[in-house]
C-alpha positions as CSV (number, residue, x, y, z in Angstrom):
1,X,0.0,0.0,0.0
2,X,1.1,3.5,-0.4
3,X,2.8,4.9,2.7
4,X,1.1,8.3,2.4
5,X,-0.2,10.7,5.7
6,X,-3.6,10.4,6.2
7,X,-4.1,13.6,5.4
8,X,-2.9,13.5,1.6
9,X,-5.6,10.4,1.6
10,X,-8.3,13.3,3.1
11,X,-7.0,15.7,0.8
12,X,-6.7,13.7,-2.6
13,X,-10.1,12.5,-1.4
14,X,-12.0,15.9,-1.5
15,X,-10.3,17.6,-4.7
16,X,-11.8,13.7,-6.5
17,X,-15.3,14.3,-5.1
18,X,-15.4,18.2,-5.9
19,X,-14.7,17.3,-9.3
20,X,-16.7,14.5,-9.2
21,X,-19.7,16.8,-8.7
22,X,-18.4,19.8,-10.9
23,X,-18.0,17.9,-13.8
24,X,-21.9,16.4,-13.6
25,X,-22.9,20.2,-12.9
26,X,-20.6,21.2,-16.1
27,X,-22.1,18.8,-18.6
28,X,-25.9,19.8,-17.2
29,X,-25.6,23.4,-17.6
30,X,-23.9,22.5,-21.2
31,X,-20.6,23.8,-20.6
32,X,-18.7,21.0,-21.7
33,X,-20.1,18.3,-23.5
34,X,-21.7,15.0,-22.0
35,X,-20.0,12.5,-23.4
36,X,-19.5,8.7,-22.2
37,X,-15.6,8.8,-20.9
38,X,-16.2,12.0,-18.9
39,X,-19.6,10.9,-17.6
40,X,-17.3,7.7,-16.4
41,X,-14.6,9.2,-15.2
42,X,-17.1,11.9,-12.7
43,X,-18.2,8.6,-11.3
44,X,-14.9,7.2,-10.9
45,X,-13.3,10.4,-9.6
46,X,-16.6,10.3,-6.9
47,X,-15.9,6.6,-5.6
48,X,-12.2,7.4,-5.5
49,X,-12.7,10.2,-3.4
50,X,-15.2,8.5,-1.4
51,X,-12.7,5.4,-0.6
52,X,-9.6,7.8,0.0
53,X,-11.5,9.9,2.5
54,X,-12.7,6.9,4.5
55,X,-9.1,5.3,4.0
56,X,-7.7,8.9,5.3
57,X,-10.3,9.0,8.5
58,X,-9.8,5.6,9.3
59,X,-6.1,6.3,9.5
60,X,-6.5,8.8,11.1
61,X,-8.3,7.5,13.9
62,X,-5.9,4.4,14.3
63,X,-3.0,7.3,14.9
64,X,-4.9,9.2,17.8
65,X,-5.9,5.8,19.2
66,X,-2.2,4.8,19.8
């Protein structure tokens, strides 16, 4: 696994789901075009963030256990 800080996991986390839901509000107010690779990759840049912020949170949480 990558030996990052949990807060680059936090971090990398929300800039993914901020453009996960600016892209989606982009291609509805017909800014850029929907097409089927970007409609993919706002979905994938959401679950990513999702995963890395719980990844970064659990992490975190180990660290003030200890």
């Amino acid at each position: 696994m990558i030996n990052w800080s949990p807060q680059v996991f936090v971090g990398l986390g929300f800039v993914l789901l901020v453009i996960g839901v600016m892209l989606p509000l982009l291609m509805i107010l017909q800014v850029i075009p929907s097409t089927f690779f970007l409609n993919f990759f706002a979905y994938g840049s959401s679950f990513l963030g999702l995963i890395f912020g719980i990844i970064g949170t659990v992490q975190l949480t180990i660290r003030r256990r200890k």
